[in-house]
C-alpha positions in Angstrom: 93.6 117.7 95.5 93.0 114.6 94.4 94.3 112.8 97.3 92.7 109.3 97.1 92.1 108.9 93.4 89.8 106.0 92.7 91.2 104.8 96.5 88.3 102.4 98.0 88.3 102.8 101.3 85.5 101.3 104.0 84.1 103.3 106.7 82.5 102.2 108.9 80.2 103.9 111.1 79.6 105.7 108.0 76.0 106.9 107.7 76.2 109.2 111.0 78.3 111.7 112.1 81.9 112.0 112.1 81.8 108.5 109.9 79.3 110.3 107.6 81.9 113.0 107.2 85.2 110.8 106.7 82.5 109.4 103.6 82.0 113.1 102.1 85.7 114.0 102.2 86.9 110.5 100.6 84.4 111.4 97.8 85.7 114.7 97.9 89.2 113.6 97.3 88.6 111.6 94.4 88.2 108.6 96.5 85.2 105.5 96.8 83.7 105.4 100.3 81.7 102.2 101.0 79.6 103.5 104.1 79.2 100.3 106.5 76.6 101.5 109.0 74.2 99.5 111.2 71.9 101.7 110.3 71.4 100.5 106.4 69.2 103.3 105.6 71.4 105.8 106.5 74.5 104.5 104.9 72.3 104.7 101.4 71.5 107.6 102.4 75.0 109.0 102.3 75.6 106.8 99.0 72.6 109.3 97.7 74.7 112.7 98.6 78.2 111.5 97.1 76.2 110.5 94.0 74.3 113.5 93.6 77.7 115.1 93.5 79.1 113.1 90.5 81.4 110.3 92.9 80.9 107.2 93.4 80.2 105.1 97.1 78.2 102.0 98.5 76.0 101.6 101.4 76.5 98.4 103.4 74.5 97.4 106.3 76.8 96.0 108.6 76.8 95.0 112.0 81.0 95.1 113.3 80.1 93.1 116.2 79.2 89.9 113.9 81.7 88.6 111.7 80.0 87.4 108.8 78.1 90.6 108.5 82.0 91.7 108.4 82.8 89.4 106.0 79.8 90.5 103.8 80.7 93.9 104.3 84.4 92.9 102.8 82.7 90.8 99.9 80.2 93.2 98.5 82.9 95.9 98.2 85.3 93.5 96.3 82.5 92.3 94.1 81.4 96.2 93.6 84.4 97.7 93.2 87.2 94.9 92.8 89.7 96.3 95.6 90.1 97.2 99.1 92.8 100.2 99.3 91.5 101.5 103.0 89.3 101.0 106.6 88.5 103.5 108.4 87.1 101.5 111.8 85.1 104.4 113.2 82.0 102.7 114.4 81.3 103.4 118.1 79.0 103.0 120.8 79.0 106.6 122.6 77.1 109.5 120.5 74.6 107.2 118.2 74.1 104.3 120.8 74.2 106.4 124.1 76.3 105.0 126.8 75.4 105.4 130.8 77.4 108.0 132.3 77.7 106.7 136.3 80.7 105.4 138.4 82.6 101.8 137.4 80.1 100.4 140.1 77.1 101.1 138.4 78.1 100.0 134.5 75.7 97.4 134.0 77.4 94.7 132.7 75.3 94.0 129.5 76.3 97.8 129.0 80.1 96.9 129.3 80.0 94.2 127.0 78.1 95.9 124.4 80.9 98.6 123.9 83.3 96.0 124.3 81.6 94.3 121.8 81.5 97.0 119.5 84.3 99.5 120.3 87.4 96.8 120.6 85.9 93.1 118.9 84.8 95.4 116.0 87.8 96.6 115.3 89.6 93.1 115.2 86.4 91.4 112.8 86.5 94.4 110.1 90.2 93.9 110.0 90.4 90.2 110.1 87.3 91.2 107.1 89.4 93.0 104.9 93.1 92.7 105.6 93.2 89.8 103.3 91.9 91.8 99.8 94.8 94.3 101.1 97.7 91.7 101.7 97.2 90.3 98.4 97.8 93.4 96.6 100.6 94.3 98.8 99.0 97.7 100.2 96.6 99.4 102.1 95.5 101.6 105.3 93.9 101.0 108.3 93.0 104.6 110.8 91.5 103.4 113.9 89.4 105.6 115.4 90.0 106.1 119.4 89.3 109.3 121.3 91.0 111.4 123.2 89.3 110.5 126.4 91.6 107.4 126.4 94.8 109.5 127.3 93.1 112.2 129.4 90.5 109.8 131.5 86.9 110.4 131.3 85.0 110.0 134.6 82.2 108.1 134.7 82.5 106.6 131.4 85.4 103.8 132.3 83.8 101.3 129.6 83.9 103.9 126.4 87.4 105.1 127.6 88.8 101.7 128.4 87.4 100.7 124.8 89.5 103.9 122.9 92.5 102.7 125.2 92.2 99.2 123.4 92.3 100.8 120.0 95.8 102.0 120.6 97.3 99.0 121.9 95.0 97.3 118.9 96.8 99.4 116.5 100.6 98.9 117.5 100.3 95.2 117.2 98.6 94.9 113.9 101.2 97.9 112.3 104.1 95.2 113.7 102.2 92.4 112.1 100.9 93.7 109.0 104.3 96.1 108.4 105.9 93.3 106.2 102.8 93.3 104.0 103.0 96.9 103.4 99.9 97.9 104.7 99.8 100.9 107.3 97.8 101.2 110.7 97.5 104.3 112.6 95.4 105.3 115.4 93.5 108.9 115.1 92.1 110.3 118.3 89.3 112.9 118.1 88.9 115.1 121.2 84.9 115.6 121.8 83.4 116.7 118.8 79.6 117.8 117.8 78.6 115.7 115.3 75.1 115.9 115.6 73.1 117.7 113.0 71.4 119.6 116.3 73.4 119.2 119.6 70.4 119.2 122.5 71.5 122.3 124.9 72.8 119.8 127.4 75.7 118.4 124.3 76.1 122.1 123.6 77.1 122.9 126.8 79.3 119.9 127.2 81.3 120.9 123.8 81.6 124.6 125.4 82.9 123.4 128.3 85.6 121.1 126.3 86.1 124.0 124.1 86.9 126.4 126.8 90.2 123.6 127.9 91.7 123.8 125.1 94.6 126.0 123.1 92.1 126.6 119.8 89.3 127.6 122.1 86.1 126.7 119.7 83.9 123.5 119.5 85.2 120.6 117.3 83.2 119.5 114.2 83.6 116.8 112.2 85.4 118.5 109.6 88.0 119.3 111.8 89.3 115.4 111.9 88.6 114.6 108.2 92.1 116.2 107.0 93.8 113.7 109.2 92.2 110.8 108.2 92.4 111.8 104.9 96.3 112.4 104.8 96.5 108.4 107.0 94.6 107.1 104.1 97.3 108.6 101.3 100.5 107.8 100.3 101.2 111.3 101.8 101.4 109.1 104.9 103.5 106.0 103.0 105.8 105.8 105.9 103.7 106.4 109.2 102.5 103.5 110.8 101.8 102.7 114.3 101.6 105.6 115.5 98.7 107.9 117.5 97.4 111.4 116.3 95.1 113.3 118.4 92.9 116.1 116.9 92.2 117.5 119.5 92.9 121.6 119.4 95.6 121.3 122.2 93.4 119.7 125.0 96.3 117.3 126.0 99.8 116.5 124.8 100.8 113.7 123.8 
């Protein structure tokens, strides 16, 4: 449809999994995805796909922890493409850096500050990164990816769902303080999805059992959020900011 025509918009997270997919279906919308992965290889490899398709996309190693790996990841996409017109922060430690699953006693605290570092600061350094490029052209979008574990609770995982909780409260203030510049923020909240190429039986199990609690009573794949973050990052969306959807096939309300 044509959605994001010759829209650049930063994923990052964007050589794996659901990130890999938000990638494809910017590309597939007419759109310029600059994967920003830790994983450098990966995010060319993605680059590789989208050009073997006829669109157009840059792979960025990037590390959202550090900030002037951030700031790199901002400059090489202005100097590539000469605008920033999205961000989708999507990079995570849970599925690609596995996270312990124990009681709040037991998370090593290396362990919290890692997704900490990651989850939340990463969030705020990409922004702080690429919000300027967008304030000086008076526009852009910002999804940030949370989950939906951080309105349900997720036992035994308190530092990955205390991290998605962040992202919403992350999201309201910078929608209030970016709102006068035009440029949108929006939280999008994926329930558990299989985004592995090939789920171990142990995953499998795990998505069945998520599938089984919810009103659409199949496994989640990554396809399943792309619309979403697809219809944040257009002007279909020019009035929505600040606000939370979760994709989640009914497993909660909110």
């Amino acid at each position: 449809m044509g959605l994001l025509d010759q829209k650049v918009v930063i994923v990052t997270g964007g050589g794996n999994g659901i990130g890999r997919a938000y990638c494809q279906g910017i590309a597939r919308e007419g759109g310029i995805p600059v994967a920003a992965d830790i994983d450098g290889e990966a995010a060319q490899a993605v680059c590789r796909e989208i050009a073997g398709s006829g669109g157009q996309a840059l792979g960025v190693r990037t590390d959202v922890a550090d900030l002037a790996s951030c700031q790199a990841m901002a400059q090489a996409t202005l100097e590539q493409f000469g605008r920033i017109d999205g961000l989708v922060n999507n990079a995570a430690v849970f599925m690609s850096v596995p996270v312990t699953r124990s009681g709040f006693q037991d998370i090593r605290e290396e362990e919290w500050d890692r997704v900490m570092a990651v989850n939340v600061k990463g969030l705020w350094l990409c922004s702080r990164a690429v919000v300027p490029a967008m304030q000086e052209r008076r526009q852009g979008s910002i999804v940030n990816v949370a989950s939906n574990m951080a309105y349900n609770g997720g036992a035994g995982m308190m530092h990955y769902v205390v991290s998605k909780a962040a992202v919403v409260g992350f999201t309201r203030v910078l929608a209030r303080e970016l709102g006068p510049d035009d440029i949108r923020v929006n939280t999008l909240a994926p329930g558990s999805t299989a985004s592995e190429p090939e789920p171990t039986e142990a995953a499998l199990e795990d998505y069945e059992r998520s599938a089984s609690k919810r009103f659409l009573q199949r496994i989640e794949k990554p396809e399943d959020v792309v619309g979403t973050a697809l219809y944040l990052l257009s002007d279909l969306s020019a009035f929505v900011t600040g606000q939370a959807i979760l994709v989640n096939g009914g497993a909660n309300l909110h």
